[in-house]
C-alpha positions in Angstrom: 9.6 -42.3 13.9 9.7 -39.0 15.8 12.9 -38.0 13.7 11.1 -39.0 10.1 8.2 -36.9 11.4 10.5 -33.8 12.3 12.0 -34.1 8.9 8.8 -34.0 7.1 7.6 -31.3 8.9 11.0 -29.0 8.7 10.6 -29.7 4.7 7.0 -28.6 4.8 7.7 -25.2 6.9 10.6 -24.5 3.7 8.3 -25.2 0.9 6.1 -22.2 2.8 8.9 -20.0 3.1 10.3 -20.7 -0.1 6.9 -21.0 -1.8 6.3 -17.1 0.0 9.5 -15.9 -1.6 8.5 -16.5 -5.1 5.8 -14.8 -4.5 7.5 -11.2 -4.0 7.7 -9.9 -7.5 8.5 -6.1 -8.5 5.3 -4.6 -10.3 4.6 -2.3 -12.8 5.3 1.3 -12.0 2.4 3.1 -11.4 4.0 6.5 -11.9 7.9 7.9 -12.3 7.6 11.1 -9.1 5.6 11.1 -5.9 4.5 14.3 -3.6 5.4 13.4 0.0 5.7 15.5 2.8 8.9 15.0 3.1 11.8 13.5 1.3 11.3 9.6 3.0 7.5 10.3 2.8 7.1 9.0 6.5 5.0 12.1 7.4 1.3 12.3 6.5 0.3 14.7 4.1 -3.7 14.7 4.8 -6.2 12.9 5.8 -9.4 11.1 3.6 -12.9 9.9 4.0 -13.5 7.0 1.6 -16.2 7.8 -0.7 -17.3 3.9 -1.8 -15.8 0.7 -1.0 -12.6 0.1 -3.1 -11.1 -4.0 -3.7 -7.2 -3.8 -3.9 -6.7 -6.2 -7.4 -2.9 -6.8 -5.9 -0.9 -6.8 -3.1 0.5 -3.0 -4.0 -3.2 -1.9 -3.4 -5.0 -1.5 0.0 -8.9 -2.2 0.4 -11.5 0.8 1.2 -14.5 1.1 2.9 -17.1 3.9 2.2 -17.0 6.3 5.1 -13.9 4.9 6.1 -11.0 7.2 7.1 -7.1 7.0 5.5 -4.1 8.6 5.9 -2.4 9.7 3.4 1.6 9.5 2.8 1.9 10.0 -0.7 0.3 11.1 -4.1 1.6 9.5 -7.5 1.8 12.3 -9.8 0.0 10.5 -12.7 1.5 9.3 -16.4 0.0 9.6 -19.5 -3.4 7.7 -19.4 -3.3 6.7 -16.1 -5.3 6.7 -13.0 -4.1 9.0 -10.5 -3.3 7.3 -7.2 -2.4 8.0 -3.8 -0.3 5.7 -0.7 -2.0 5.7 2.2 -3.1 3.5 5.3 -6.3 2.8 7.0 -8.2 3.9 10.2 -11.5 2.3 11.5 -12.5 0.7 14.6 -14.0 -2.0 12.7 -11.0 -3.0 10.6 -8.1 -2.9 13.4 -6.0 -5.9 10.9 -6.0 -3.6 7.9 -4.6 -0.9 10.3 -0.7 0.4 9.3 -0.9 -1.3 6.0 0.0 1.0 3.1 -1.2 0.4 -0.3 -2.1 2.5 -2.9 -5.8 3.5 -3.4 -7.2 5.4 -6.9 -8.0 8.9 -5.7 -11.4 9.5 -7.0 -12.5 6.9 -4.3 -12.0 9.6 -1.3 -12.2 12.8 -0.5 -9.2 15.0 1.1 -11.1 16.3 4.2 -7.7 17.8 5.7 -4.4 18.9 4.7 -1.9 18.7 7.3 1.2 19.8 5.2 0.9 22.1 2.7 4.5 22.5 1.4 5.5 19.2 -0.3 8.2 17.7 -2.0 8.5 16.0 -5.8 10.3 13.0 -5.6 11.3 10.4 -8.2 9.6 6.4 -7.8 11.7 3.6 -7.2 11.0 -0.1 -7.9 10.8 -0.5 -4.3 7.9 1.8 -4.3 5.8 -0.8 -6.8 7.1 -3.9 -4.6 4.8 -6.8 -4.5 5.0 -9.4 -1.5 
């Protein structure tokens, strides 16, 4: 009985995993070159206050509070038509499980309040970059 019952729930645990993994997709590109800090974009290149509440419509995108305060790592340098949007994480008090995600955020949702590297670099996007899991 106890060995039927381990089976059943080994099979249930992969169908999660599994079921997870066909979840991670590759996205659409948001934009072809990104200005980082540096060339692994792993410094920050300023800080942002969020101007309204933003809801991320997929996993590349992070959520925003109004008032709330962001880091940012990097800014898509925008195609034709598009939105411009920046990478960033999350800082609050409040919303300590949203902490150390990065996601991207549309720009005109926050204001730059302070630049903490002024020389950047241009670097080309990578599929990675637009990675859905």
């Amino acid at each position: 009985h106890s060995l039927k019952m381990d089976k059943s729930l080994g099979l249930i645990f992969l169908w999660i995993c599994v079921g997870h993994v066909a979840h991670a997709a590759l996205m659409e590109k948001l934009a072809n070159f990104k200005i980082c800090a540096d060339k692994d974009c792993s410094y920050v290149v300023s800080m942002a206050k969020g101007l309204e509440d933003y809801v991320a419509p997929d996993c590349r995108y992070i959520n925003l509070r109004r008032g709330q305060s962001i880091y940012v790592f990097s800014k898509l340098k925008p195609v034709e038509r598009a939105g411009v949007f920046w990478s960033g994480s999350v800082y609050s008090e409040r919303y300590v499980d949203q902490m150390g995600v990065i996601g991207y955020f549309p720009s005109n949702y926050v204001n730059e309040t302070h630049v903490f590297q002024e020389k950047t670099v241009e670097i080309p996007t990578t599929d990675m970059d637009f990675f859905c899991a």
